[in-house]
MARTORKOL-181509 format. One record per residue (C-alpha): x, y, z; residue in one letter. Coordinates in steps of 0.02 Angstrom, whole numbers, plus 50000, padded with zeros to 5 digits. Example, Ala and Ser with C-alpha at 12.3 -4.5 7.8 and 13.67 -1.06 7.14 Angstrom:
<sites>
506154977550390A
506844994750357S
</sites>
This chain:
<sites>
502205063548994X
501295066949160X
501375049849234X
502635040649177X
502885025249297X
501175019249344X
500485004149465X
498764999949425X
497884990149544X
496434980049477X
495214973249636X
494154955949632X
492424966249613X
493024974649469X
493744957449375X
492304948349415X
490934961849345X
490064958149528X
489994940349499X
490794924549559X
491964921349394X
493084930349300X
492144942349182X
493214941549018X
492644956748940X
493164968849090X
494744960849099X
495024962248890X
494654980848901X
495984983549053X
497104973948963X
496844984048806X
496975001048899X
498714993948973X
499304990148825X
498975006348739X
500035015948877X
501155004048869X
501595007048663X
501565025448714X
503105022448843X
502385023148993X
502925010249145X
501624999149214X
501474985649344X
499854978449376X
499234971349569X
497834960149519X
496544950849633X
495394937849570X
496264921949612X
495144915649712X
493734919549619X
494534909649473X
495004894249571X
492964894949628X
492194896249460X
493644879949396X
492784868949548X
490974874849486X
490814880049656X
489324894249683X
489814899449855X
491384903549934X
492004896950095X
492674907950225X
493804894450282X
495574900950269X
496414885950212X
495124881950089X
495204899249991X
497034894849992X
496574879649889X
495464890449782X
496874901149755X
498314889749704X
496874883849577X
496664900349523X
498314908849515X
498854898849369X
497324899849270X
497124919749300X
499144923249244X
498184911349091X
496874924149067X
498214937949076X
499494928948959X
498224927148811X
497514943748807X
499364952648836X
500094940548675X
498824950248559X
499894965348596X
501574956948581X
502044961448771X
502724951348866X
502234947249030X
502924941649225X
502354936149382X
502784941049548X
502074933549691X
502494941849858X
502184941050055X
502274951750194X
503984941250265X
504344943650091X
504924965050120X
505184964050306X
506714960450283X
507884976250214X
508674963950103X
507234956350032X
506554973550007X
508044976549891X
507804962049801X
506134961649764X
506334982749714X
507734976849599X
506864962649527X
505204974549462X
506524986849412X
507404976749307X
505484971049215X
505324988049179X
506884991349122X
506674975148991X
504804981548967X
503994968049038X
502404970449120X
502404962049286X
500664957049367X
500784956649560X
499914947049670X
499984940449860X
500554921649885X
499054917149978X
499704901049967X
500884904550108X
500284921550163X
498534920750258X
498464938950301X
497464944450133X
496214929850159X
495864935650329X
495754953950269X
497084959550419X
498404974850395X
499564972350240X
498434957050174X
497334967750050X
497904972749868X
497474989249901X
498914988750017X
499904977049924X
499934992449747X
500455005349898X
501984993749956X
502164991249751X
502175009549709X
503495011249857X
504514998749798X
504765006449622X
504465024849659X
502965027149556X
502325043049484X
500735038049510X
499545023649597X
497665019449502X
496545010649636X
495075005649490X
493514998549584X
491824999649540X
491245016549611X
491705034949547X
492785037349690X
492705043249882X
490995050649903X
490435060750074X
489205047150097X
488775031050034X
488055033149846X
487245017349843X
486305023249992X
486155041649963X
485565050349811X
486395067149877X
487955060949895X
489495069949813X
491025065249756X
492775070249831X
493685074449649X
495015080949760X
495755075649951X
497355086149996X
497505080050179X
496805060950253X
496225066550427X
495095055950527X
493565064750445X
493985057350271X
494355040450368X
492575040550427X
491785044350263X
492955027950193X
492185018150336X
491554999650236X
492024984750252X
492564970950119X
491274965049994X
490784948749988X
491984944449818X
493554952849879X
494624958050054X
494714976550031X
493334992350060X
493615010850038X
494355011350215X
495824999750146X
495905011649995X
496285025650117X
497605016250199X
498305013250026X
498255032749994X
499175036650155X
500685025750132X
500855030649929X
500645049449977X
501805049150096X
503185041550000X
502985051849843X
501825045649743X
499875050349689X
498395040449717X
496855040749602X
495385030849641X
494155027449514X
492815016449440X
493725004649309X
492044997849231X
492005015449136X
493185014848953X
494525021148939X
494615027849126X
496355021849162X
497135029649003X
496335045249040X
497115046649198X
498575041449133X
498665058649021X
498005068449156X
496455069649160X
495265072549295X
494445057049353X
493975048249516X
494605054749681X
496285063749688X
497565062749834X
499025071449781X
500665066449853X
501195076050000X
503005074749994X
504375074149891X
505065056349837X
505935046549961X
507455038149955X
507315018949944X
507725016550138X
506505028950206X
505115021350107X
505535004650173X
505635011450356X
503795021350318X
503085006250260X
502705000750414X
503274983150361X
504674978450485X
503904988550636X
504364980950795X
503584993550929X
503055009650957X
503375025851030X
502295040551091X
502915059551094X
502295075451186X
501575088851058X
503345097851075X
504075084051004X
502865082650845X
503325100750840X
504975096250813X
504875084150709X
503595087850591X
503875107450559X
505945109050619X
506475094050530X
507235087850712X
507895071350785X
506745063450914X
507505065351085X
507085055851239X
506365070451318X
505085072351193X
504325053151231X
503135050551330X
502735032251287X
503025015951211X
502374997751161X
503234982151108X
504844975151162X
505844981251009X
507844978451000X
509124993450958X
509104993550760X
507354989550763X
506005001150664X
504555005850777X
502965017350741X
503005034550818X
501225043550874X
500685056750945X
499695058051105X
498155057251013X
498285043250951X
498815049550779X
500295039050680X
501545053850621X
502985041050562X
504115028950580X
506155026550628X
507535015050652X
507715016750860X
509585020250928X
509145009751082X
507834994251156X
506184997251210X
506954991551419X
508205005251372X
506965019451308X
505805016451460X
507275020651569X
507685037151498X
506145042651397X
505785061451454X
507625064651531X
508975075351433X
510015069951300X
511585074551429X
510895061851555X
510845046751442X
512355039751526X
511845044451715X
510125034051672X
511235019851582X
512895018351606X
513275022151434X
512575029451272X
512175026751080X
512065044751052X
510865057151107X
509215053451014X
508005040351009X
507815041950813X
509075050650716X
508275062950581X
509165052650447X
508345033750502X
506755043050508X
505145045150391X
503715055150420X
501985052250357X
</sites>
């Protein structure tokens, strides 16, 4: 089986069919296509959007409002009557199915992390197919379209959590094309991206549509967290049958980005998340060096920077001097304590100080490159 444990990710746009409401059909023939991979023994959780879409078309309302609290009303409306939707098409196939409704405070926390990995875990292990969503409800961040608060992002932190073989991102294009193909005729499509530099970040560029939170440029930020824990991203156009099952089996569909790393263990795909970061910290081009191609420690010597006022024990974002994020740590000491001796010697820690908690800023062990 090439793809065993799979996270599916199913975007308002898609569910909707471009419209304001739910679009039964689409949703039947996902459904159906989940189903199928299921009774063949493969693993899937589903992220679903659409919530708020279904709480407008219950109100008979035409338009949505931008108001924040208001598509938080449209959402508690809708969450109940789209886990509906999902309930009666999923009993035709005699699965069963869960809910899991989670926040960004929700995996900040390592322990909540843990609990939340062990709770999907245990669904699959019972073969229950668990449908993922934000709790807008409590969790603004997806209404306002900020960091974490897209489902694009959301089926990244998902396929983190349970170490998936391989993320789908269905929308309603082919894939990541060098230009717009709505726009241009001539544009092609990316069937393959090995490396997410900042010239495949321009070609994402978009913003959200007018149904959902997400673009292509949210997709992308998807694709760099999933790829650098382990796990493959597809994107592809879910309005086409069959699409997801043929990518399931290999097939070559959509826009590729093939993982870049071996799976992590469960605590460096936490720290990588980017979840629980506190601060940040800037390194010389030695330092990258070191890190990235000598599988090093980071050193005071090699920093050149910081932001934040993060604690000792606290995970902070590391960058380069470009500007470019290269990973993320558990810091050895406070961000008063790292301005003090950032670019001194490891030996000179306790001259700067008065004392020590060893001689790097990030040990290579509390550490997870991206």
């Amino acid at each position: 089986m090439l793809h065993k444990r799979i996270v599916a990710k199913f975007g308002t746009k898609l569910l909707t069919g471009g419209t304001d409401k739910l679009d039964l059909a689409i949703i039947s023939n996902l459904v159906d296509q989940v189903a199928r991979l299921h009774h063949n023994r493969h693993e899937i959780l589903i992220v679903t959007s659409g919530a708020v879409a279904a709480g407008r078309n219950k109100l008979n309302l035409d338009k949505d409002s931008k108001d924040v609290p208001f598509r938080q009303v449209l959402s508690s409306l809708g969450q109940s009557q789209l886990m509906y939707v999902y309930e009666q098409l999923f009993i035709k196939y005699n699965i069963n199915i869960a809910q899991a409704l989670l926040t960004r405070a929700d995996l900040i926390n390592r322990a909540g992390y843990l609990n939340a990995r062990n709770t999907l875990l245990s669904l699959i292990e019972f073969r229950v197919i668990c449908i993922v969503n934000e709790n807008d409800v409590v969790a603004t961040d997806e209404l306002e379209g900020t960091s974490f608060g897209d489902n694009d992002n959301l089926s990244a932190m998902v396929a983190t959590l349970v170490n998936a073989d391989l993320l789908v991102l269905l929308t309603d294009i082919d894939g990541l094309f060098t230009s717009d193909p709505h726009l241009d005729k001539k544009a092609k499509l990316l069937s393959r991206v090995d490396k997410i530099d900042s010239k495949i970040q321009r070609l994402a560029g978009g913003t959200a549509n007018k149904l959902g939170t997400g673009g292509m440029s949210t997709k992308i930020q998807a694709a760099r967290l999933a790829t650098s824990c382990g796990t493959s991203v597809i994107i592809a156009n879910g309005y086409k049958p069959d699409n997801l099952v043929k990518i399931a089996n290999g097939n070559n569909i959509g826009t590729l980005f093939p993982a870049f790393s071996e799976k992590m263990e469960s605590k460096k795909r936490w720290i990588i998340s980017g979840l629980a970061s506190k601060g940040k910290i800037v390194i010389d081009s030695g330092a990258v060096l070191a890190l990235s191609n000598q599988n090093k420690s980071l050193l005071p010597a090699g920093v050149i920077g910081l932001e934040g006022k993060f604690q000792r024990g606290d995970v902070v974002d590391i960058y380069d001097n470009k500007g470019n994020r290269i990973g993320c740590g558990i810091s050895n000491y406070s961000w008063k304590e790292t301005g003090i001796i950032k670019g001194a010697h490891s030996a000179d820690i306790s001259a700067h100080l008065g004392y020590d908690y060893g001689s790097e800023i990030i040990h290579r062990n509390n550490m997870a490159l991206v």
